[in-house]
C-alpha positions as CSV (number, residue, x, y, z in Angstrom):
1,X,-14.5,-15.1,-7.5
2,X,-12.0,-14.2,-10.0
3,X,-14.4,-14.9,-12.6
4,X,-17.3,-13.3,-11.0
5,X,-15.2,-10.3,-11.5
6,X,-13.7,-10.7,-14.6
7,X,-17.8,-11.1,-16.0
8,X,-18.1,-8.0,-14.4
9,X,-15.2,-5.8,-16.2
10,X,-16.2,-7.1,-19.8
11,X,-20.2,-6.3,-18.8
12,X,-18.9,-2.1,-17.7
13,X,-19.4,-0.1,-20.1
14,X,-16.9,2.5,-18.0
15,X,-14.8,1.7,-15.3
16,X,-13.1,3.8,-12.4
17,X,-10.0,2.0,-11.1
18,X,-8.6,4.1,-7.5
19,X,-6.9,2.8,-4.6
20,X,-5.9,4.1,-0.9
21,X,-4.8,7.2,0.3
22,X,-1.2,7.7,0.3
23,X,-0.4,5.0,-2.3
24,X,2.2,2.9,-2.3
25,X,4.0,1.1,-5.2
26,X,1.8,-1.9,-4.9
27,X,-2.2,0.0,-5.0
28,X,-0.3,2.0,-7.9
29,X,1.6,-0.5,-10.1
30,X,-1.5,-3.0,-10.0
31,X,-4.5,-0.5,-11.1
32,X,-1.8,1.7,-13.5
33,X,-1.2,-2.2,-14.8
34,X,-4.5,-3.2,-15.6
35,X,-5.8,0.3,-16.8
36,X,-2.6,0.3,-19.4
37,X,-4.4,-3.2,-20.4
38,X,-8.1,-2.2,-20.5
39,X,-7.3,1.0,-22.7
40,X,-5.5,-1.1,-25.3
41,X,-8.3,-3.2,-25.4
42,X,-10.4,-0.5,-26.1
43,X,-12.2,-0.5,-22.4
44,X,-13.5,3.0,-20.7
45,X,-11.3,3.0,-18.0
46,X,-10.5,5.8,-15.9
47,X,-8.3,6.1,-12.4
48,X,-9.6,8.1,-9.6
49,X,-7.4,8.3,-6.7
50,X,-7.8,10.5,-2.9
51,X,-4.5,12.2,-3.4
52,X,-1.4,12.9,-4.5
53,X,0.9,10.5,-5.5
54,X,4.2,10.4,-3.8
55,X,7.1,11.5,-6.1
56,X,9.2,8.5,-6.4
57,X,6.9,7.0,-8.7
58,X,6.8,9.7,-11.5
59,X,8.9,7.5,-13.6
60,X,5.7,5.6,-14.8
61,X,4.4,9.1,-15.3
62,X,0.8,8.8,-13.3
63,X,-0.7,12.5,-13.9
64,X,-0.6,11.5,-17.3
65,X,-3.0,8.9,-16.5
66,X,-4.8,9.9,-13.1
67,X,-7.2,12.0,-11.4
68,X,-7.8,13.2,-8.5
69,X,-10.8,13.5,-5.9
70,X,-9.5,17.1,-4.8
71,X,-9.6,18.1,-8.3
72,X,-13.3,17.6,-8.4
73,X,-12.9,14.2,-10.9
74,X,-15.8,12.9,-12.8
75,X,-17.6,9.6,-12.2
76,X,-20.0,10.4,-15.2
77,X,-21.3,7.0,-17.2
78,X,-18.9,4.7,-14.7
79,X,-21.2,1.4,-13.6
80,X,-17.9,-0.5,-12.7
81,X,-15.1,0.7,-9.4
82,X,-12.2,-1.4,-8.8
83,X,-10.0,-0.4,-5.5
84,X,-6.9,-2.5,-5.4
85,X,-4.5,-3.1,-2.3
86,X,-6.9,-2.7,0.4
87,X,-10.3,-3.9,1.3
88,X,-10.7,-1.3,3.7
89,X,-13.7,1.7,2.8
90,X,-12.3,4.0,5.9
91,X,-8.6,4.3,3.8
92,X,-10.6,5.5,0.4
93,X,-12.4,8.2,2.0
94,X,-13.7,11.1,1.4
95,X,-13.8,9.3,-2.2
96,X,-15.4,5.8,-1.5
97,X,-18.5,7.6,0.0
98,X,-18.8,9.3,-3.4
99,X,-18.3,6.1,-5.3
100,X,-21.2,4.6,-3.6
101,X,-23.3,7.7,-4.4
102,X,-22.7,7.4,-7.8
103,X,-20.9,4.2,-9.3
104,X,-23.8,0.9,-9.3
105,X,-20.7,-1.7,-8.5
106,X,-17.9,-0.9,-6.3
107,X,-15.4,-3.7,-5.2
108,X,-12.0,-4.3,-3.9
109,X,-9.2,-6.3,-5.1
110,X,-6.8,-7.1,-2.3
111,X,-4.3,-9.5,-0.8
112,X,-4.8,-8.0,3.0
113,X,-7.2,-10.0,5.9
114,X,-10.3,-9.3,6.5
115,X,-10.4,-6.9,9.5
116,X,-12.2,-8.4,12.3
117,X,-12.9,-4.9,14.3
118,X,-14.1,-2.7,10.9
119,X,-15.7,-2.8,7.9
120,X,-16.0,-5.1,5.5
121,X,-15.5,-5.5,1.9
122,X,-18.5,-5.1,-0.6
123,X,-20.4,-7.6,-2.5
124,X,-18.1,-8.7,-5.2
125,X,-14.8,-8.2,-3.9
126,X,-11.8,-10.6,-4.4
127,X,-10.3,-10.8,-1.6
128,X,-7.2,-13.3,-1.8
129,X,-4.9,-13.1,1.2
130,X,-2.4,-15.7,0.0
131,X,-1.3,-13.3,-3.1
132,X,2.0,-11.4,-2.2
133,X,1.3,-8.7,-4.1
134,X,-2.5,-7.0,-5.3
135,X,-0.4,-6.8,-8.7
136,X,0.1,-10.5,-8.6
137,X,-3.6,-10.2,-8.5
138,X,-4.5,-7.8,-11.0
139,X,-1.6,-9.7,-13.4
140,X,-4.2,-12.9,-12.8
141,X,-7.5,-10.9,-13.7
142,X,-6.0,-9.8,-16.7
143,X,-4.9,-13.3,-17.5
144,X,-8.7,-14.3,-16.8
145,X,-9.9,-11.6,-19.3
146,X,-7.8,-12.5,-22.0
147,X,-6.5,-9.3,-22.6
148,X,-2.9,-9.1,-24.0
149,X,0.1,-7.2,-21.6
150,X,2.0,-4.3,-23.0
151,X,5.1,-2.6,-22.0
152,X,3.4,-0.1,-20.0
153,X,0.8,-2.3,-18.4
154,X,4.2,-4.5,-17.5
155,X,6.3,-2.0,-16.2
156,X,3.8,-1.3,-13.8
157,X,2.8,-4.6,-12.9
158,X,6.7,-5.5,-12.1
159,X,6.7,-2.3,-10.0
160,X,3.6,-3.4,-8.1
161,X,5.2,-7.0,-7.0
162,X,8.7,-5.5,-6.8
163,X,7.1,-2.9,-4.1
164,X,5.2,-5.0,-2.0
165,X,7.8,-8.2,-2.2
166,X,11.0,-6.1,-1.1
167,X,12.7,-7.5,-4.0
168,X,11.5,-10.7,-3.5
169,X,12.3,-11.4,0.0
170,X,8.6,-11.6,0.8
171,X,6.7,-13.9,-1.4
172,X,4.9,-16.1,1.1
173,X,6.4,-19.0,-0.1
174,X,5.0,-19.3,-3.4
175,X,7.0,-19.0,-6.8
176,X,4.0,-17.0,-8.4
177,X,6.0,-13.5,-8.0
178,X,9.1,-14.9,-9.9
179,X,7.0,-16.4,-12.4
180,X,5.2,-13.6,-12.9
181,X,8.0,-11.1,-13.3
182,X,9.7,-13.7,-15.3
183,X,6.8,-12.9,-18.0
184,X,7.1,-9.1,-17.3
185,X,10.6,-9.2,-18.2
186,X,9.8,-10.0,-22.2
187,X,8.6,-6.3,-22.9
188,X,12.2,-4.6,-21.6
189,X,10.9,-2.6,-19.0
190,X,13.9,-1.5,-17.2
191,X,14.4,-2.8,-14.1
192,X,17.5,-1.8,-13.2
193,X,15.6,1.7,-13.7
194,X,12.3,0.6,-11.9
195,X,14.5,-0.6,-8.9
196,X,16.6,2.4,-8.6
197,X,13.9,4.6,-8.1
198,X,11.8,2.4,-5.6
199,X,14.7,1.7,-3.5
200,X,17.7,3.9,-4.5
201,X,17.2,7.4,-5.1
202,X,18.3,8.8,-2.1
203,X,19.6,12.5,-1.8
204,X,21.9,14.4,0.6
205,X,18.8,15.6,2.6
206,X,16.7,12.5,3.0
207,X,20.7,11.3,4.2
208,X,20.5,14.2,7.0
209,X,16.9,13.2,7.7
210,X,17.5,9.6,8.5
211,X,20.1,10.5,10.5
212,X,18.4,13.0,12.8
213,X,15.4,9.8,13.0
214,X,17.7,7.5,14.1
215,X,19.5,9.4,16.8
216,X,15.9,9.8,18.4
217,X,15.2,6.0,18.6
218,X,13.5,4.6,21.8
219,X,14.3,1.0,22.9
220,X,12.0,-1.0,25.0
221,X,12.0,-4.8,25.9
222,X,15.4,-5.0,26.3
223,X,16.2,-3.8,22.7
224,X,13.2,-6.6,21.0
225,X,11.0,-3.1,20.5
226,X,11.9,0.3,19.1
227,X,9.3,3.4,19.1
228,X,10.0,6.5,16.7
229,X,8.1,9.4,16.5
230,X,7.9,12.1,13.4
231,X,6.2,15.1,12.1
232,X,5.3,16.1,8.6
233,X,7.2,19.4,9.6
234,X,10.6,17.1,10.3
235,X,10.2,15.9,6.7
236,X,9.0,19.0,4.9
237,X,11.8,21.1,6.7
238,X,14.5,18.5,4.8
239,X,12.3,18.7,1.4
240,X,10.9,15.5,1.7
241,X,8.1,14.0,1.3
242,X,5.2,12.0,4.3
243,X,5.6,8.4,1.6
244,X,9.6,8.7,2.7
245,X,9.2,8.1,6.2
246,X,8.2,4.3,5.3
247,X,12.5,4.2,4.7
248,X,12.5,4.8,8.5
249,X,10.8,1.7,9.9
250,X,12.4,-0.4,7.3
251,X,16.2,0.7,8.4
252,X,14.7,0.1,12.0
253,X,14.1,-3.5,11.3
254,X,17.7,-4.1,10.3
255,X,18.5,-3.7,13.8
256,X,19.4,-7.4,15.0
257,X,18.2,-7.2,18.4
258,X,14.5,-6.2,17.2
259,X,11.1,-7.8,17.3
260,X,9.3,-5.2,16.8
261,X,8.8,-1.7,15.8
262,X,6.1,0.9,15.8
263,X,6.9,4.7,14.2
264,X,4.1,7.8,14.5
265,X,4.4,9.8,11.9
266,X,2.2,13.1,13.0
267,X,0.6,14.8,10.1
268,X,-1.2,17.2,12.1
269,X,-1.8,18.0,15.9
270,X,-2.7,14.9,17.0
271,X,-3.4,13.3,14.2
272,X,-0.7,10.5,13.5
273,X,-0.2,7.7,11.0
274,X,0.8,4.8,13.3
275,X,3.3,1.9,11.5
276,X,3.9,-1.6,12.9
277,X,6.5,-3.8,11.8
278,X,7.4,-7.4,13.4
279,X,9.9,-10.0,11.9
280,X,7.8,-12.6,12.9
281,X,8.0,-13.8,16.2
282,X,4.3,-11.5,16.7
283,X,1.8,-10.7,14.9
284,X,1.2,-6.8,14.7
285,X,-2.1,-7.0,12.9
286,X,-4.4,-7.0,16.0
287,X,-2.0,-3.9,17.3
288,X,-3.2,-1.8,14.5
289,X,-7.0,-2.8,14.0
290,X,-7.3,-2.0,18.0
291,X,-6.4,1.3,16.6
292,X,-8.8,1.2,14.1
293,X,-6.4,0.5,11.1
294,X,-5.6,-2.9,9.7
295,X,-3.0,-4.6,7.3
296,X,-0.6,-7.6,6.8
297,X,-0.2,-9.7,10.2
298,X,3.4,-8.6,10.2
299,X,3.2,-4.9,8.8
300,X,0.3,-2.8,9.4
301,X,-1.1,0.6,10.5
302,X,-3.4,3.2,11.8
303,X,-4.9,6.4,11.4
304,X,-5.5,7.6,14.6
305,X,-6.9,11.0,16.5
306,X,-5.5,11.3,19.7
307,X,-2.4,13.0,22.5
308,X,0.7,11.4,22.0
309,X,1.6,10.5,25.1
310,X,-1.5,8.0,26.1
311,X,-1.2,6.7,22.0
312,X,2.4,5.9,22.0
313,X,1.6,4.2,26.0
314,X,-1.4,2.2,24.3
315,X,1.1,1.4,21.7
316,X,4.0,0.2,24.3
317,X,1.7,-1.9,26.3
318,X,0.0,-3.8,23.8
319,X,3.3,-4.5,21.9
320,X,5.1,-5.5,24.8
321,X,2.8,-7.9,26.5
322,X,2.7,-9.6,22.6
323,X,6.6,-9.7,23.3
324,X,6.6,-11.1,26.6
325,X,4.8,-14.5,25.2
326,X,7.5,-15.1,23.1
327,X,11.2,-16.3,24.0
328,X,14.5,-14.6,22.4
């Protein structure tokens, strides 16, 4: 498969790389990673993304190098799409529907499973679900094409797997993500830098925030499952930013007596991005696609329409019968 595709990037004669809405470090780092790689080798290669991307990675300075749907971007002479870190079409919208209108190959590159209750990847996709990291996977491909890194195409690439890993503590027991970053580390990228800004920049007001979260905590299962609800308006009215509420469900799973954890985030009037989190002892995967999302067995999530009160009881139910299969 790898091949397939790499045949396909040296046949383009213009490429579009984009990834979800609402990026994260990983979609980011692995398409910013292999467009620094295909512009020094002289490819046209352009990134497309749905929106914004979230502040804390301006440090590998993205509006130098992307556009955006919402800005009207151009898919002129592009024969060639790439969409890393989810396979997914529902997550790239409204810009995958364009894509298909106007781009002859469109594929994803991506380390999640294949949903079982949506839609599935297109022809040509590389779908490889025992990658940590889709920058794991986009550091392979550019092995396969024979193209040469750089410090920018490494910086990003290191940010990709750092994001996705946790620092390493998630590398589904495989050494490929040290190995990998152990090559990264020959162009000097700062990492000290890199990892300060993924996981250390916090300010007074995203302090306050996180406290106010926590306060309003719900325990259920005897203290094995935790529910949190927020609003864009509770982060907006600290200065913050929707991408920093992900800090919330990962202090939650500090907690030692938890399982599990789910956290709606409600961007509009009922219209909520739902979070799952397990440590293991269940799977949270199924949780999410019966929502109509998908994701990793253990993290995953949902867009989803609906009241909170029947969502977040939906939620509840389905979590804790999971839990009540399991022993402490």
């Amino acid at each position: 498969m790898i091949k397939d595709l790499a045949a396909q990037i040296k046949k383009a004669r213009s490429l579009i790389l984009s990834t979800h809405r609402q990026c994260d470090g990983d979609g980011l780092g692995a398409q910013l990673g292999l467009y620094h790689t295909l512009k020094a080798a002289g490819k046209d290669v352009r990134i497309i993304n749905v929106d914004a991307t979230p502040k804390k990675y301006r440090f590998l300075n993205p509006d130098q190098h992307i556009q955006y749907f919402e800005d009207k971007a151009d898919f002129v002479g592009a024969d060639l799409a790439l969409i890393f870190d989810t396979n997914d079409e529902r997550l790239v919208e409204p810009l995958f529907g364009e894509m298909k209108k106007k781009v002859s190959q469109v594929a994803f590159v991506d380390h999640h499973p294949l949903l079982k209750k949506g839609p599935q990847p297109t022809v040509g996709s590389w779908i490889d679900v025992t990658a940590a990291s889709t920058g794991e996977l986009a550091f392979r491909l550019i092995k396969e094409l024979g193209c040469s890194l750089n410090r920018e195409a490494a910086r990003a690439l290191y940010t990709s797997i750092t994001f996705d890993t946790q620092l390493y503590r998630f590398i589904r027991n495989s050494p490929s993500s040290h190995l990998i970053a152990a090559e990264l580390l020959q162009f000097e990228i700062g990492i000290e830098e890199i990892h300060r800004h993924l996981f250390g920049h916090q300010t007074v007001q995203k302090m306050a925030f996180l406290a106010k979260a926590l306060s309003e905590i719900e325990y259920f299962c005897e203290g094995r499952l935790a529910v949190l609800r927020l609003s864009d308006h509770d982060l907006l009215s600290f200065g913050l930013e929707p991408d920093e509420s992900r800090d919330v469900i990962d202090l939650l799973m500090t907690i030692e007596t938890l399982e599990a954890a789910a956290l709606f985030r409600e961007d509009a009037p009922e219209s909520y991005k739902v979070s799952f989190r397990s440590k293991g002892q269940i799977e949270v995967l199924s949780a999410a696609e019966n929502l109509g999302g998908g994701g990793h067995l253990y993290a995953a999530g949902a867009f989803v329409r609906s009241a909170y009160a029947p969502l977040k009881a939906n939620v509840i139910k389905d979590l804790s019968e999971k839990l009540s299969k399991t022993s402490y």
